[in-house]
N, C-alpha and C positions, 0 to 999 in steps of 0.2 A: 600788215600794218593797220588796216582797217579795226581790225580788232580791237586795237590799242588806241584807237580815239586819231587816228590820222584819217583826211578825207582828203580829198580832189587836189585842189593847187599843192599841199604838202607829198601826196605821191608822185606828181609829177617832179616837182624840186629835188625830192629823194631820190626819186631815179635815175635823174640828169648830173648829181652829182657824185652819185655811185658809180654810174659808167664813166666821167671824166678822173675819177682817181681811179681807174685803174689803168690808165694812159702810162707809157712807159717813161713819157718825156720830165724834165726838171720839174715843169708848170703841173704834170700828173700830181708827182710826187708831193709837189707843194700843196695841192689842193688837198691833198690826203693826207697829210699833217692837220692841216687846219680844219680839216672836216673831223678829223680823228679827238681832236682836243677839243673842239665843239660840244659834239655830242658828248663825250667824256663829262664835260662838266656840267653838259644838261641835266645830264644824269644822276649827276652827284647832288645837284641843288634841287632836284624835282626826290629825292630821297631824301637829304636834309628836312625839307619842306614837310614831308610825309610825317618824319619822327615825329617831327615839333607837333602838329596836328595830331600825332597820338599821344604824345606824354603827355597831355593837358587831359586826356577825355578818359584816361584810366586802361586804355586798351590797348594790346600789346601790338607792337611796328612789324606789319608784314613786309616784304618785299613785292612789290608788284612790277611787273616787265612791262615799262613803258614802250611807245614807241621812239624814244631816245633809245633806248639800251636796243630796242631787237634791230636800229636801224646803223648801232654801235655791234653788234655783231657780225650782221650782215656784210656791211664793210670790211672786219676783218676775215670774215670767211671766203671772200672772194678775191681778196689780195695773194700774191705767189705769198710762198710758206718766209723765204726773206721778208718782204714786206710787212709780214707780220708780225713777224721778229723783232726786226726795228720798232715797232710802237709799242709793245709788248716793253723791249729795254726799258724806252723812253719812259713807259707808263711805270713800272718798278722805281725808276731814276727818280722820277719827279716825287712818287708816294714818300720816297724815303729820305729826301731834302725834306718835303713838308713836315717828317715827325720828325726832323733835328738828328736823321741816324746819316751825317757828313761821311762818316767811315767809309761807309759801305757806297761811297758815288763816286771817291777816288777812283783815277782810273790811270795805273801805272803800263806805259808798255816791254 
């Protein structure tokens, strides 16, 4: 993470809240939802950001791996293979309310 422009008090926060979502209990799982949509949408707003910043200067939008995303991987690579499933849905579910595709979130059993 250091890499990535993370230093001292944010490693520490990261790592305490990495080991508490992987807790088995309700209050785990909760923490891990909301740490999971977190970083999700830091993610998403620190890449918006980035475009805007280039379409103005003439110069094509790289992707750069922030410490949001590698700290949005890490998370799900340490979670059981369920656990990551579930957000993994989730994160499909949600993308595809956003772009108005309702069909595809039905969920008949």
């Amino acid at each position: 993470f250091a890499a990535n422009g993370v230093t001292g008090g944010y490693l520490a926060v990261l790592a305490v809240l990495q080991s508490l979502s992987q807790e088995k209990s309700l209050d785990g799982q909760a923490l891990r939802n909301e740490f999971f949509w977190a970083l999700e949408t830091r993610v998403q707003t620190v890449a918006m950001n980035r475009q805007k910043e280039t379409a103005g200067s003439g110069k094509n939008y790289r992707y750069a791996e922030t410490w949001q995303s590698k700290a949005l991987q890490e998370l799900l690579k340490n979670l059981p293979q369920e656990g990551e499933l579930d957000l993994m849905r989730q994160h499909a579910w949600v993308r595809h309310m956003e772009h108005g595709d309702y069909d595809c979130c039905s969920f008949e059993p």
